[in-house]
FIFILO-515716 format. One record per residue (C-alpha): residue number from 1; x, y, z. Coordinates in steps of 0.1 Angstrom, whole numbers, plus 5000, padded with zeros to 4 digits. Each point is the difference from the previous one (the first is absolute). Example, Ala and Ser with C-alpha at 12.3 -4.5 7.8 and 13.67 -1.06 7.14 Angstrom:
+-------+------+------+------+
: zator :   xx :   yy :   zz :
+-------+------+------+------+
:     1 : 5123 : 4955 : 5078 :
:     2 : 5014 : 5034 : 4993 :
+-------+------+------+------+
This chain:
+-------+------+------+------+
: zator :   xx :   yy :   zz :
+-------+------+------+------+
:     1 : 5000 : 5000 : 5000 :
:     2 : 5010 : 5034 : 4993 :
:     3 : 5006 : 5021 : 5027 :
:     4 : 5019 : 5027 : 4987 :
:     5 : 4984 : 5034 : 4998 :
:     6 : 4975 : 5016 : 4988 :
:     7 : 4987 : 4960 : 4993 :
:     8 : 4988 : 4980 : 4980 :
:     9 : 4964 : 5014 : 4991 :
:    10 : 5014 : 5035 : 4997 :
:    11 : 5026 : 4990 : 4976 :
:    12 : 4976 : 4979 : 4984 :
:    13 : 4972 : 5022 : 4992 :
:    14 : 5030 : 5027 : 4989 :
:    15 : 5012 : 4975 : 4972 :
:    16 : 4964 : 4994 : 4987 :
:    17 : 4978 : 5032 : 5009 :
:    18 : 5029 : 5027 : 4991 :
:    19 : 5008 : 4988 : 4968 :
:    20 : 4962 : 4991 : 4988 :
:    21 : 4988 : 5041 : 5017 :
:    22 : 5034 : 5013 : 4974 :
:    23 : 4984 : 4983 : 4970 :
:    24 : 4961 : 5006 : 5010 :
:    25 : 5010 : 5040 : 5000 :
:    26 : 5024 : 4995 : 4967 :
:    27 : 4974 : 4989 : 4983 :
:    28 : 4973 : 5019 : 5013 :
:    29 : 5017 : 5031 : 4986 :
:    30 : 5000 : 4987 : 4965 :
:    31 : 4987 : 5020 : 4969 :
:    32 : 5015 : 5031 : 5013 :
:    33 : 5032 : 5019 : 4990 :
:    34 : 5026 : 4994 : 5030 :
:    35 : 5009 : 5039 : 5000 :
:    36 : 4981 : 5020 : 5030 :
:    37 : 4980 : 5019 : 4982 :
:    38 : 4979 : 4969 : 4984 :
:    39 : 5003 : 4986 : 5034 :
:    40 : 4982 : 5030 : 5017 :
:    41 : 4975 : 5003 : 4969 :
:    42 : 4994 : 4963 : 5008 :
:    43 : 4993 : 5002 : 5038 :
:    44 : 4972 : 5034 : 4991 :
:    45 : 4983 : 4976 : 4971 :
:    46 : 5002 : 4967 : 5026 :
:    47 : 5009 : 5006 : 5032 :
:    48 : 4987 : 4965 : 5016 :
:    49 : 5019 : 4980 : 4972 :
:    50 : 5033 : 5020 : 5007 :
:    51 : 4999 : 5005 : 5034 :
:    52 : 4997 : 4964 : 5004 :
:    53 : 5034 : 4995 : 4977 :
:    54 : 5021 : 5023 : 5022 :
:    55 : 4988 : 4987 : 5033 :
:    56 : 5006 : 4962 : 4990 :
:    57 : 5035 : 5014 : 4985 :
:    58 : 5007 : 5015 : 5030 :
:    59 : 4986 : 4970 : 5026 :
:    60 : 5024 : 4977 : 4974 :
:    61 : 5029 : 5020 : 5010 :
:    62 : 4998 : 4998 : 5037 :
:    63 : 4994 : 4961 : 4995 :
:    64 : 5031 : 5001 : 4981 :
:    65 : 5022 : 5010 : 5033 :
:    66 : 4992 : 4960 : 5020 :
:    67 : 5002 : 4986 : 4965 :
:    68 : 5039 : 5012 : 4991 :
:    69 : 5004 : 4990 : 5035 :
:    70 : 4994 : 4968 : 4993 :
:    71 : 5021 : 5000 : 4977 :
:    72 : 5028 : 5014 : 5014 :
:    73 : 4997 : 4980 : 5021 :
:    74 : 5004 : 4967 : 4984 :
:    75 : 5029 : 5016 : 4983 :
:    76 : 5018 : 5010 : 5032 :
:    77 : 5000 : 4962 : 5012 :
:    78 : 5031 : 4995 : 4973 :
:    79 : 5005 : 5033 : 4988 :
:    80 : 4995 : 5030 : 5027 :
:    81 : 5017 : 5027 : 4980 :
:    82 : 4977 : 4995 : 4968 :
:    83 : 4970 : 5001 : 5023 :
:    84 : 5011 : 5030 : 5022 :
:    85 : 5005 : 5021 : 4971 :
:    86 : 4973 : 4982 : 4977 :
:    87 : 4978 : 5009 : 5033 :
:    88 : 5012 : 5033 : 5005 :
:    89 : 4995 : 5017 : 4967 :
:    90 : 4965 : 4981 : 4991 :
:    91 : 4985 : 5017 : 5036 :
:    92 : 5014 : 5034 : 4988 :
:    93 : 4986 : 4996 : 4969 :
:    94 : 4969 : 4988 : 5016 :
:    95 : 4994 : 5030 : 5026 :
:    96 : 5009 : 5022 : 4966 :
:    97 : 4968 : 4985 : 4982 :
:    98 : 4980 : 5005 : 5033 :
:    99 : 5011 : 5038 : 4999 :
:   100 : 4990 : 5004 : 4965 :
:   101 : 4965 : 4981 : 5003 :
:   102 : 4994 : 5029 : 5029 :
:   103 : 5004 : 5029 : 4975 :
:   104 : 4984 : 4981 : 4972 :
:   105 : 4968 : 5003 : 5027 :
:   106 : 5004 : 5030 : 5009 :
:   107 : 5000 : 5012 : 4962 :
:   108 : 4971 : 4983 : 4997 :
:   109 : 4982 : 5017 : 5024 :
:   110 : 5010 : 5030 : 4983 :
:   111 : 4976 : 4990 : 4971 :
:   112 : 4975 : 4997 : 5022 :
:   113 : 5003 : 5033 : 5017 :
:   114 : 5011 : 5022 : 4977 :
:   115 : 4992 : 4983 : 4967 :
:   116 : 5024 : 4980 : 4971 :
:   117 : 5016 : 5031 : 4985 :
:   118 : 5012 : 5015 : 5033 :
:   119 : 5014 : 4965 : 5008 :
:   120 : 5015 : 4997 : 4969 :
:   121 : 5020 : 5035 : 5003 :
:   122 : 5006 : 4995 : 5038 :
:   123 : 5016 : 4966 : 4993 :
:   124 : 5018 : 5015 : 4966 :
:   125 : 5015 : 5028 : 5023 :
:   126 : 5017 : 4977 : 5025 :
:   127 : 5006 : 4971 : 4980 :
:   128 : 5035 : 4988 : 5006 :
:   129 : 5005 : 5023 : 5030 :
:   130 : 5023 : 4986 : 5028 :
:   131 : 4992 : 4972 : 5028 :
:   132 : 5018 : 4983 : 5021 :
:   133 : 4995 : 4966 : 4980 :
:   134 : 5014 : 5013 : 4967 :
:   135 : 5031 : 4988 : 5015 :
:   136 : 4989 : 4968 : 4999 :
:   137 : 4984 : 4996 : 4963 :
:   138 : 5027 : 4976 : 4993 :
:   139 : 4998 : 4980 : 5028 :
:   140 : 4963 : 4997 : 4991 :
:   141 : 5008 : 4982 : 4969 :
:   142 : 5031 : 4983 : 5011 :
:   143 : 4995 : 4980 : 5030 :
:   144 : 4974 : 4977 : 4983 :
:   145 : 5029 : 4989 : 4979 :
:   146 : 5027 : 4994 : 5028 :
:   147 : 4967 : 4982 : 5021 :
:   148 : 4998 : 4980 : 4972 :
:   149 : 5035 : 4994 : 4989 :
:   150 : 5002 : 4988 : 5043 :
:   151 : 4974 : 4981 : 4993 :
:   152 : 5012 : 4979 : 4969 :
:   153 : 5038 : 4996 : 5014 :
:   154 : 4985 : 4990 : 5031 :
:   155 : 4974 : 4977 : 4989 :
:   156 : 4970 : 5016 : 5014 :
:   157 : 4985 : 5002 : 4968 :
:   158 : 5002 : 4979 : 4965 :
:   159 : 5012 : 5022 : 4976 :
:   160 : 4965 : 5005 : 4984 :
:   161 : 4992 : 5018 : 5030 :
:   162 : 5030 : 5019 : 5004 :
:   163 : 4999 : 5013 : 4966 :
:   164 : 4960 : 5009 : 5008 :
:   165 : 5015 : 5019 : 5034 :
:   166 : 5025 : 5018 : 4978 :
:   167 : 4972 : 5014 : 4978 :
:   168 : 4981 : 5019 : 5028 :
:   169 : 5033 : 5026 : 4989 :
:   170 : 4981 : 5007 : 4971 :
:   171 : 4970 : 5013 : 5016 :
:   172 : 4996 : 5038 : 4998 :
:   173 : 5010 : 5025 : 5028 :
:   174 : 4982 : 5029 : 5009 :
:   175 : 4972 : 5021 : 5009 :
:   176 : 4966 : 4993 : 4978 :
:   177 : 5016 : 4973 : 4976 :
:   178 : 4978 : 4982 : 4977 :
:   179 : 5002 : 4963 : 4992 :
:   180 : 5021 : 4993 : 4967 :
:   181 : 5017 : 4967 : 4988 :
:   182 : 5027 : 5001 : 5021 :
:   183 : 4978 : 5004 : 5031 :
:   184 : 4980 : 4971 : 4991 :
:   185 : 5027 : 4976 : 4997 :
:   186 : 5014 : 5013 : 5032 :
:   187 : 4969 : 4991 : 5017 :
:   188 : 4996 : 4965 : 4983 :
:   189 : 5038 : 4993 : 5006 :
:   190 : 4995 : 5007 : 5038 :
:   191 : 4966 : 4979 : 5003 :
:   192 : 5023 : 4970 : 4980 :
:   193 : 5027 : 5006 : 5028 :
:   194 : 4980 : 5004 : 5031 :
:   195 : 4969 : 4982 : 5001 :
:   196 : 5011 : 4964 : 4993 :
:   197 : 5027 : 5010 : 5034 :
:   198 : 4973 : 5014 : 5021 :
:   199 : 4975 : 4967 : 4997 :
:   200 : 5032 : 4981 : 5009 :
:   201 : 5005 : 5016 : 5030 :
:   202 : 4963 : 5003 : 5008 :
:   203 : 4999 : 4962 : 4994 :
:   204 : 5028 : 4995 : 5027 :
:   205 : 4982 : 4993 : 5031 :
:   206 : 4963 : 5002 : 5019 :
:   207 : 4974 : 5016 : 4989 :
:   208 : 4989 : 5030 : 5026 :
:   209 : 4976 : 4994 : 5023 :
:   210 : 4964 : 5003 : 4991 :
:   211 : 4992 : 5032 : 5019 :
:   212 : 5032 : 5020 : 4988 :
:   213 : 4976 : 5004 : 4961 :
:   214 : 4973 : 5018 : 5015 :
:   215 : 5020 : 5015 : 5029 :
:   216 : 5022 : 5019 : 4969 :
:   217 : 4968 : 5008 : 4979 :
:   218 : 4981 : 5018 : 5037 :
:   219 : 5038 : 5021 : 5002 :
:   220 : 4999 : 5007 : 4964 :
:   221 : 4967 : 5014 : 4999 :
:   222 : 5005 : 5018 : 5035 :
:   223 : 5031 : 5014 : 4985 :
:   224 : 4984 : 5013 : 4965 :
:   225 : 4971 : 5010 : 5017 :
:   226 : 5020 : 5025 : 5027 :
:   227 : 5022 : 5011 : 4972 :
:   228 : 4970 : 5009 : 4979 :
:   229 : 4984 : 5014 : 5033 :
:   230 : 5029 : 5024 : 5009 :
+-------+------+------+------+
């Protein structure tokens, strides 16, 4: 049994949720140019439909921080360096997509404030402005590819899957970016990597107790229900 933290279930449901959240909100953004001014247009025409892509982008993202865990740390148990730095740059990279989900929001509400062309020229007139996480841009890209050069050197994953961790570089970085090509197969490369490790793990061990499913699902709802509240 697995005892090292954050668990098993956590680790689990990061492998298989995060990726499956990235790809739901990839291709819920489809038919729209990936430049933020068709993404803004998009969120004033359909706000439900877009909405719903950058919150299960965003909710993929955080999943994403027990999932390179994982990872790392199946890497670590033969090679430590690939998985400290494999680790290291993927959680920058990570908590740099979190930051820029957080403006893409707040643009949004822009639209629905102060209508699509005000966005559009607030957006145009800081676009590119300094943060913090600019620093980082290349980290963002690169630690998927040390993860999953870690991961093939170490055996941790097959090579299929390493090669489908390494594509995740290819996804696009930014505020209000639109799905492409290159952000699809990011998002299908990830899924092909992840999942099939996240069952395995899940698979390792007992089942939870029968009161812990609708123990979660009463904290859940208390949870969305206060946050909604407040």
């Amino acid at each position: 049994m697995n005892n090292d933290l954050p668990g098993r279930w956590i680790e689990g449901t990061g492998l298989i949720a995060g990726p499956l959240l990235v790809a739901t909100g990839v291709l819920l953004k489809l038919g729209h140019d990936a430049f933020f001014p068709a993404q803004l247009a998009a969120f004033a025409d359909n706000p439900t439909q877009m909405t719903a892509a950058y919150s299960c982008l965003a909710a993929g993202i955080v999943l994403l921080c027990p999932a390179a865990l994982a990872v790392a740390r199946r890497i670590g148990r033969t090679h430590p360096r690939w998985a400290q730095w494999g680790l290291a740059l993927t959680l920058a990279g990570l908590f740099a997509r979190a930051f820029h989900a957080g403006v893409s929001h707040l643009a949004f509400q822009l639209v629905t404030v102060q209508g699509t062309s005000t966005a559009q020229q607030a957006v145009s007139a800081q676009y590119g402005s300094f943060h913090i996480f600019q620093t980082i841009n290349l980290a963002t890209m690169a630690g998927w590819i040390v993860l999953a050069a870690g991961a093939w050197r170490s055996g941790a994953l097959s090579r299929v899957a390493s090669v489908g961790l390494a594509l995740m570089a290819a996804m696009p970085v930014g505020v209000l970016k639109g799905t492409g090509v290159m952000s699809i197969v990011a998002a299908a490369g990830l899924c092909v990597a992840l999942i099939p490790l996240g069952v395995k793990i899940l698979s390792q061990g007992p089942a939870p107790r029968w009161w812990t499913y609708p123990l979660a699902a009463v904290i859940a709802t208390a949870g969305a229900f206060i946050s909604l509240a407040g």
